[in-house]
Residue, then its C-alpha position, 0 to 999 in steps of 0.5 A: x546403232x544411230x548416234x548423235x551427229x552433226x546432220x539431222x539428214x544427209x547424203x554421200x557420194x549421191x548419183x542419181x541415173x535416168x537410163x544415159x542422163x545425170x541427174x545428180x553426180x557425187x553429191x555431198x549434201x546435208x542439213x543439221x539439227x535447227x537448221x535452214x538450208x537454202x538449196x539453190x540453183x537453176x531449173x534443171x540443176x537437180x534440187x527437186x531430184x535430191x528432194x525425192x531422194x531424201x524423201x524415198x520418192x528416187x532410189x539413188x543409183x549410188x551413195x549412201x543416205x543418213x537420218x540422224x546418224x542411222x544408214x537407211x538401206x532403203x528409204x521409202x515415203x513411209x520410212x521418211x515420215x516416219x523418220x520425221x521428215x515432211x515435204x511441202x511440193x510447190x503444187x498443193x496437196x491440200x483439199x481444197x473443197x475442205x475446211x483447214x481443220x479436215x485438211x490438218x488431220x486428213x488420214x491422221x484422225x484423232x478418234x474416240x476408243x470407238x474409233x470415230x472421229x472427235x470432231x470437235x477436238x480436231x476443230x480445236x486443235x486446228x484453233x490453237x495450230x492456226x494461233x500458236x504456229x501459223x499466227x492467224x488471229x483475223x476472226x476471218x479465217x476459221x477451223x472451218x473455212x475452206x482451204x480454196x478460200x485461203x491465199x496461197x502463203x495461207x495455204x502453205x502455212x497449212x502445210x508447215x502448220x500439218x508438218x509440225x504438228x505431227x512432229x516433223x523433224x525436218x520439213x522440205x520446202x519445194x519452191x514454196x514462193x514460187x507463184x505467191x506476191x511479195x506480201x505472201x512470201x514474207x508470210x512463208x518466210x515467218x512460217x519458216x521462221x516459226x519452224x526454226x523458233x521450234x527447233x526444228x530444220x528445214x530445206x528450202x528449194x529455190x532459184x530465187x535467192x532473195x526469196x530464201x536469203x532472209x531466212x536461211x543458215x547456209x546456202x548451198x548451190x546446186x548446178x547442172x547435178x553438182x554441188x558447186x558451193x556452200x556459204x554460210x549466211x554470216x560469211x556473205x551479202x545478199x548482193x555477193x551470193x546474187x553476184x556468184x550465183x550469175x556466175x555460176x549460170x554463166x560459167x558452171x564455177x562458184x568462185 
């Protein structure tokens, strides 16, 4: 029976084989209840690998994986959304011939006893998502403006807005400002903000650390497939945490 523990989600002991290569070894990992992770490290170090092992992409080659409290045996991409856990990849999944409303509630319609959709519910749905969790009051930007006409923070925003409108849980953020200017990355972070304001938690991937700084509880480092350390925001300094993550680069320590 699930109980109450300190992790929303969590790994033990994960090593993650493809055939003679070690993508993640003995890996100790989790994120609690309202709580943003930083989960940084290099390319190559394994965080998008851990990703798609939380969100049942990868079957693990070993360890154990825990949703609040609950061992999951077999954790698929259904099982994940249904145990409240949404990923937003850096590549968009979004449509983007489609206006933001399609896009909200695309496979998840809302219907009449009939069974067709309630377009103008969706539409005003989207209005108060738009207002309420993605801060959007420019006349501009409508239910039914089209997704490619947006920016890519905008766009992002959609993602997070989707994730928590359907009750995530825990959202997972995949190097989300990895392509955006800087005014579009203090738009994400707000959005990440707002996913904190609601109670909710999130990981956010990343090999900028001054992208996630801002935002995050916790940091923990990932190298070469090992977690290699852990810090809380209060215990250290942006210029501290930039400062060991060159070190880890140049040496594989955390010290």
């Amino acid at each position: 029976m699930a109980h109450r523990t300190k992790y929303l989600a969590e790994v033990r002991n994960l090593t993650k084989l493809f055939g003679p290569v070690v993508a993640l070894e003995k890996v100790n990992f989790g994120v609690g209840y309202n709580e943003v992770v930083g989960l940084v490290g290099d390319n190559g170090a394994g965080k998008s690998t851990l990703v798609k092992i939380l969100t049942g992409v990868y079957v693990p080659t070993e360890g154990e994986i825990y949703i609040k409290g609950e061992r999951i045996e077999r954790l698929t991409p259904q099982k994940a959304h249904e145990l409240g856990i949404e990923v937003v990849y850096q590549e968009s999944s979004l449509s983007e011939q489609q206006p933001i409303w399609r896009n909200i509630f695309m496979g998840r319609e809302i219907t009449n006893s009939l069974g067709f959709i309630r377009i103008d519910k969706q539409k005003s749905e989207t209005e108060k998502i738009m207002k309420n969790m993605m801060g959007f009051t420019s006349a501009a930007v409508t239910p039914d403006s089209i997704v490619r006409t947006l920016s890519g923070g905008e766009k992002q925003g959609v993602e997070i807005a989707r994730a928590l409108y359907f009750k995530a849980d825990l959202v997972i953020l995949d190097e989300p400002t990895i392509q955006l200017s800087l005014s579009e990355v203090e738009k994400v972070l707000n959005f990440v903000r707002e996913i904190k304001r609601q109670g909710k938690s999130c990981i956010f991937i990343t090999h900028n650390i001054y992208h996630v700084y801002p935002v995050a509880d916790r940091f923990v480092v990932l190298d070469r497939g090992k977690v290699v350390g852990e810090l809380e925001r209060s215990e250290t300094s942006l210029e501290d945490l930039s400062n060991r993550l060159l070190h880890v680069a140049r040496t594989g320590r955390f010290e």
